[in-house]
C-alpha positions in Angstrom: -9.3 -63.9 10.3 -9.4 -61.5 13.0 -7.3 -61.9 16.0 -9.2 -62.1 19.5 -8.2 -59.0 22.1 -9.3 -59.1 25.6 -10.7 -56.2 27.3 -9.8 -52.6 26.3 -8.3 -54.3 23.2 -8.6 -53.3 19.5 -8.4 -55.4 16.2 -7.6 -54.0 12.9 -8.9 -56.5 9.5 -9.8 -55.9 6.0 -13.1 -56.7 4.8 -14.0 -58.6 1.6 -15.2 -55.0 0.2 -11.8 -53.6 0.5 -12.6 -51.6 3.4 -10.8 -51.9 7.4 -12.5 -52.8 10.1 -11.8 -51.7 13.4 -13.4 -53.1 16.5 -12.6 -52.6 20.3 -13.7 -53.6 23.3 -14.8 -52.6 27.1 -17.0 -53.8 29.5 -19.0 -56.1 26.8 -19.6 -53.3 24.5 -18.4 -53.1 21.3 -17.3 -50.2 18.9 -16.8 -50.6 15.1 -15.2 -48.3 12.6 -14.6 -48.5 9.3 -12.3 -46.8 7.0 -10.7 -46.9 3.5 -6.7 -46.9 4.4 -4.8 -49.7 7.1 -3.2 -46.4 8.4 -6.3 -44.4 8.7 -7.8 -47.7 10.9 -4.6 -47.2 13.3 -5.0 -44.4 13.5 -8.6 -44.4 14.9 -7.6 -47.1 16.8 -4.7 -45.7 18.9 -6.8 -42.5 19.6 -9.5 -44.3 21.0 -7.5 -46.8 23.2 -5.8 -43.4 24.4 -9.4 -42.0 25.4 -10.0 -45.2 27.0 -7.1 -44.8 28.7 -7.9 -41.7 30.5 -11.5 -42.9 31.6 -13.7 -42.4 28.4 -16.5 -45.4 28.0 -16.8 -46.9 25.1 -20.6 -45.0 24.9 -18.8 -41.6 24.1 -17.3 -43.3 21.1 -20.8 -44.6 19.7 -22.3 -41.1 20.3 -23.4 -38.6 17.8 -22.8 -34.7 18.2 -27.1 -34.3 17.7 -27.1 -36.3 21.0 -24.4 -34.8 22.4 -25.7 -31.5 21.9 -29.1 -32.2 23.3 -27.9 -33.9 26.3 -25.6 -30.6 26.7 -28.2 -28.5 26.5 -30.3 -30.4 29.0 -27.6 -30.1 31.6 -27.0 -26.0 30.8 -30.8 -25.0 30.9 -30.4 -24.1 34.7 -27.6 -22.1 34.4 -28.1 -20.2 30.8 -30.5 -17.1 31.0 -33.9 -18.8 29.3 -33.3 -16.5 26.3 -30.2 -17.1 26.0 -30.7 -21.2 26.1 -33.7 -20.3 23.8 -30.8 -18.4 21.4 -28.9 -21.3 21.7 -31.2 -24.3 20.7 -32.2 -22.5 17.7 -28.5 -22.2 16.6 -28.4 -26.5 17.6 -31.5 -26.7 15.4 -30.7 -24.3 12.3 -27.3 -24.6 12.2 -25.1 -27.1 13.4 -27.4 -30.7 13.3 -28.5 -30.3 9.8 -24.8 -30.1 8.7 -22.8 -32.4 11.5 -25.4 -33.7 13.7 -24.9 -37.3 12.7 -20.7 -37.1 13.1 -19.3 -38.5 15.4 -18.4 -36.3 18.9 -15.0 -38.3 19.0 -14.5 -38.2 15.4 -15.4 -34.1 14.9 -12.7 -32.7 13.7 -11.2 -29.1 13.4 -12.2 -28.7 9.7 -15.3 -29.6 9.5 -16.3 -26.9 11.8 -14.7 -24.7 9.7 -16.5 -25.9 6.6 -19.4 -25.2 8.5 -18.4 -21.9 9.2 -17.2 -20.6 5.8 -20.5 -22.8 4.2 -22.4 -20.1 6.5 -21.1 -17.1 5.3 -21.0 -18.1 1.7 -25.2 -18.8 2.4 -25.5 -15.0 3.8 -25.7 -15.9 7.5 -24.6 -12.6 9.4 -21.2 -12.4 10.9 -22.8 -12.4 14.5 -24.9 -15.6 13.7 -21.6 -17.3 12.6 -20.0 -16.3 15.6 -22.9 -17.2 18.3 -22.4 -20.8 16.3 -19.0 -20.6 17.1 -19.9 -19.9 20.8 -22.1 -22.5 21.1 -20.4 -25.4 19.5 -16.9 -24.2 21.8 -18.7 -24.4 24.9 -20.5 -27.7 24.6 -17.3 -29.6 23.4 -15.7 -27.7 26.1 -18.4 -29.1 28.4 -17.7 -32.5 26.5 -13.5 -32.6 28.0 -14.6 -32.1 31.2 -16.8 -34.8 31.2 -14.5 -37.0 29.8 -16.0 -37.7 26.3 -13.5 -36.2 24.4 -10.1 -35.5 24.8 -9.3 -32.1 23.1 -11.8 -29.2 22.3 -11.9 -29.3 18.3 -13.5 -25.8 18.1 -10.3 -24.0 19.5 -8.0 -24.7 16.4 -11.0 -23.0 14.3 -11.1 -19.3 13.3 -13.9 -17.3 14.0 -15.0 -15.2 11.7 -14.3 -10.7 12.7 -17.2 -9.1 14.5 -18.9 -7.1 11.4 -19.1 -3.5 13.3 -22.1 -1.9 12.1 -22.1 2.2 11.5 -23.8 3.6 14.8 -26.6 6.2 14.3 -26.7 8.9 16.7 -28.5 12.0 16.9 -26.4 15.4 17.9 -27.3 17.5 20.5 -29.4 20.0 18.4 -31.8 16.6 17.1 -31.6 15.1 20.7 -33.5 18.4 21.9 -35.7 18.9 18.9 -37.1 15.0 19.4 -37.5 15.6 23.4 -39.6 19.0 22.4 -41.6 16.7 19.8 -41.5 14.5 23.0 -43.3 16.6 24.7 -47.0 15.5 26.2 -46.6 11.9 25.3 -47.1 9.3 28.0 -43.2 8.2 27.7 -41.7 11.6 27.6 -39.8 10.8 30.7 -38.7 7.6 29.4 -37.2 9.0 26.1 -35.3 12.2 28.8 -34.0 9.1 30.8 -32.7 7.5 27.8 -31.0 10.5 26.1 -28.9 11.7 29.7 -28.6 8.4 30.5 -28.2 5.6 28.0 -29.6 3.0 30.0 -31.1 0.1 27.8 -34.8 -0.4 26.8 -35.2 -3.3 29.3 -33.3 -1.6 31.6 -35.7 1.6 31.9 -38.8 -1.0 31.4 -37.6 -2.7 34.4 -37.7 0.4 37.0 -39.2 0.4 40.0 -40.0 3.8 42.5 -37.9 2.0 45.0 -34.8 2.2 42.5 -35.2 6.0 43.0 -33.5 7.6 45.8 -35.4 11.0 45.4 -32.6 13.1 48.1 -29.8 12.3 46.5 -31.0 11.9 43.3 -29.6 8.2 42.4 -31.2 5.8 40.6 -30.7 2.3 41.3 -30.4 -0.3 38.0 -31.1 -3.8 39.6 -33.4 -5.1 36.7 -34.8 -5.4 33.3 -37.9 -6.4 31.4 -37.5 -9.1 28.6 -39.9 -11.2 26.3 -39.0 -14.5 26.7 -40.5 -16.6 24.0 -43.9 -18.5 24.5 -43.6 -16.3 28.3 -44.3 -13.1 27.3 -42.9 -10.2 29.7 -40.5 -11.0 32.5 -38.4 -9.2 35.4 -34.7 -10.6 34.7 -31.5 -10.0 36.9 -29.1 -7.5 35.0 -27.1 -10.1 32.4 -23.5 -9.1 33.8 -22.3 -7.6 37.8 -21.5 -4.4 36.0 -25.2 -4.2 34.7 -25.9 -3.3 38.3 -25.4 0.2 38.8 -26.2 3.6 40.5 -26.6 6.3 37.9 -26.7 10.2 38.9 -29.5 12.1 38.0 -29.7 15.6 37.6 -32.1 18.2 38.5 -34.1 18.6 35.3 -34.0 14.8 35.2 -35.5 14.7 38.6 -38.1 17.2 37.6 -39.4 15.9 35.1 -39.9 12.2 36.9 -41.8 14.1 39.3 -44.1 15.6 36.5 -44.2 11.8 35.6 -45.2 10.4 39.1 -48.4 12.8 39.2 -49.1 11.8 35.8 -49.4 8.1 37.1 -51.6 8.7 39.8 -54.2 10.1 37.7 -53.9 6.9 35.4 -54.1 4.8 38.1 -57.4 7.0 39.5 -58.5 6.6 35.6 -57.9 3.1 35.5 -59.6 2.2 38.9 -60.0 -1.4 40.0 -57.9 -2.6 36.6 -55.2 -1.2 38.1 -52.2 -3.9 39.0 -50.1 -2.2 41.1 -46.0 -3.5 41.0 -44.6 -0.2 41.5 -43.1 -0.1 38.1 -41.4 3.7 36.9 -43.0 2.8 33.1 -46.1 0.9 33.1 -49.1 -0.2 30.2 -52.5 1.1 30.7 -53.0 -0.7 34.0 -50.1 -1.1 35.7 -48.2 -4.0 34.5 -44.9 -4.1 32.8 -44.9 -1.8 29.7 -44.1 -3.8 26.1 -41.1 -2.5 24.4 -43.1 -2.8 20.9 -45.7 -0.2 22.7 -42.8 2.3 23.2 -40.6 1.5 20.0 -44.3 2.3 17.9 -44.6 5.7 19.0 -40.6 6.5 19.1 -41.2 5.9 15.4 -43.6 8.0 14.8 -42.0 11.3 16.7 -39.1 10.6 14.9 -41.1 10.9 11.5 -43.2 13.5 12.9 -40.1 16.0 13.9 -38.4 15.0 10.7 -35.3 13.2 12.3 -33.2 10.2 11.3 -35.2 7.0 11.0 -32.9 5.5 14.5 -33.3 2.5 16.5 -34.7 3.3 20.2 -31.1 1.3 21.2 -29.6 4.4 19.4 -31.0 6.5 21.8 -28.4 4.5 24.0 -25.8 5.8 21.8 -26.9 9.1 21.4 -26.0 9.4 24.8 -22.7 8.1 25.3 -21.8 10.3 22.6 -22.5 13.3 23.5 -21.2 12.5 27.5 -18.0 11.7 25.4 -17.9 15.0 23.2 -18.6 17.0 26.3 -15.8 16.2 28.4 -17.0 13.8 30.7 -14.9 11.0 31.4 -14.9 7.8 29.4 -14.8 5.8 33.1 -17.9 7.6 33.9 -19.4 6.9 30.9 -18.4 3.1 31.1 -20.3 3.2 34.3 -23.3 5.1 33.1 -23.2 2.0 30.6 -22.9 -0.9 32.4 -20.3 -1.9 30.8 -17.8 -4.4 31.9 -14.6 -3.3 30.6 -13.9 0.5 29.8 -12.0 -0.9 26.3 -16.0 -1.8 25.8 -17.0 1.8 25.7 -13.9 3.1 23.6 -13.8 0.3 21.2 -17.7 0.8 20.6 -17.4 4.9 20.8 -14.1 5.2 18.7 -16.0 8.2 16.5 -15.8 10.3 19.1 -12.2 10.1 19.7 -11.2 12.2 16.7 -13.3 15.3 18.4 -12.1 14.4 22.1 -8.3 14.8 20.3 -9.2 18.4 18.7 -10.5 19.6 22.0 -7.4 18.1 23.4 -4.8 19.8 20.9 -6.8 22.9 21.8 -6.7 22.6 25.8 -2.9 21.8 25.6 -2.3 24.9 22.9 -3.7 27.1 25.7 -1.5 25.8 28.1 1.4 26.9 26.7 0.1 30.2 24.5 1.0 32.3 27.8 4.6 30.5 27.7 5.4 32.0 23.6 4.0 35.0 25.0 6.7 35.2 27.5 8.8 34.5 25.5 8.0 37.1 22.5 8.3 39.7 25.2 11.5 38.7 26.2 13.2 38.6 22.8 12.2 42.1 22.4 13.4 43.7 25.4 16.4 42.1 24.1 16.6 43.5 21.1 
């Protein structure tokens, strides 16, 4: 028979079916485990009492990791970027529930969310998916210490699977010119010229406003980008990271040819009449409004086919110019903040083809540094002699 505990008590018995019972107590609720071992029972037992201890209820021992999950993603929606809370529901929904939804948050453990993860890869799922899984399910149970629910973060004694780096497609300077000439006359020429000497991103140039161009000094201001979110259609975001928020130089040409691309938009917006929805936007549909990056990715296709040039993403176009910044000298800090990005490790890490070209012209710059020096000293062993 089992022995009575008062409050914030346990009691450990074996049941007719061969199987121990746990049960323990606080504030008139009552938890029950079972397991097969006596030592598996006290062990349960002395971790909760421990929990209990520090403040957990006895309600974060009865819930599951599904409601966990949800309740955590309730509480983040303000904070998270909506496609970015959108990314992470789907990887609740596809991913993690079906396999551990109805564990236990106090009883996950370490290798189960490693089972999860290798069961992933073994089914296909990309490297990055694995690793967004990864992100998600560290963060909630992070979320979940701080509240109190659990006492330890299970998902930090897991390994993550290695970022899968994918071969970058870039085109060289010779193909960068001969798909601007092929360019030429369509109504996003000066997008594709802003994207090749600049590398900003797609929603990045999308989200351009007139007012981001100082036309004196020739800076552009990056404040802004255009994104789909799902079942909103087009919106006007805040850059996703401080660094996102840039100035970049432009140069003369550059300017030029926005200039050919201001008088073009007058006449559209003369064409276009009372349809017209002004927002000031630098790249705009038909009538105004923010321009779809399916729109501009359709016809970047078909250039590229029609000048006989690599099938590339338009992204590529963002590498295409960091490339060639790189192979011409200009500094890799400069080019982080032509970028945006955070960290300059960011831009070497992700441009590390370039480095073998940087080290010839290198060898090269330092050989004619000291070619005058053997000179010297060629002439001097013959007047010697």
């Amino acid at each position: 028979m089992a022995k009575r505990r008062g409050n914030q008590e346990g009691s450990i018995y074996k049941r007719k079916g061969g199987l121990w019972c746990v049960q323990v107590s606080l504030d008139n609720h009552r938890l029950t485990q079972y397991f097969k071992t006596r030592r598996e029972a006290r062990e349960w037992l002395t971790k909760i009492l421990e929990q209990i201890q520090v403040g957990q209820s006895i309600e974060s021992g009865r819930i599951s990791l599904a409601d966990f999950l949800g309740k955590w993603l309730d509480s983040s929606r303000p904070s998270l970027r909506h496609k970015t809370w959108v990314q992470y529901h789907q990887i609740c929904r596809d991913h993690i529930l079906p396999n551990l939804g109805e564990v236990r948050l106090m009883d996950l453990r370490p290798d189960q969310i490693q089972g999860l993860y290798d069961s992933k890869i073994e089914c296909n799922v990309s490297t990055n998916t694995v690793r967004i899984l990864h992100a998600v399910l560290h963060r909630s149970l992070e979320q979940a210490v701080r509240w109190g629910m659990i006492d330890r973060n299970p998902a930090k004694a897991v390994i993550r699977p290695k970022p899968c780096r994918k071969e970058i497609q870039t085109l060289n300077s010779h193909q960068a010119r001969q798909f601007l000439i092929a360019a030429q006359g369509s109504r996003y020429e000066a997008l594709y010229y802003l994207a090749i000497t600049t590398g900003l991103r797609a929603g990045e140039l999308l989200g351009l406003k007139w007012d981001d161009l100082d036309w004196t000094k020739g800076n552009l201001h990056v404040q802004r980008q255009v994104q789909r979110l799902p079942g909103s259609g087009l919106a006007l975001l805040e850059p996703k990271s401080a660094a996102g928020r840039r100035v970049v130089v432009l140069g003369q040409t550059m300017m030029t040819v926005l200039d050919e691309h201001y008088n073009k938009q007058d006449r559209l917006r003369a064409f276009a009449g009372e349809r017209w929805q002004e927002h000031g936007m630098i790249f705009t549909s038909q009538t105004g409004t923010c321009l779809d990056h399916r729109n501009v990715y359709r016809e970047f296709k078909e250039i590229l086919r029609k000048a006989g040039l690599p099938d590339i993403r338009f992204h590529d176009l963002r590498h295409t110019a960091a490339t060639l910044m790189l192979q011409e000298g200009i500094h890799p800090k400069i080019v982080q903040e032509r970028l945006g990005h955070a960290q300059i490790y960011m831009t070497m890490d992700t441009y590390s083809h370039v480095l073998p070209a940087m080290q010839d012209k290198a060898a090269k710059k330092m050989d004619e540094l000291i070619a005058p020096i053997q000179e010297v000293v060629k002439a001097v062993n013959l007047q010697d002699s």
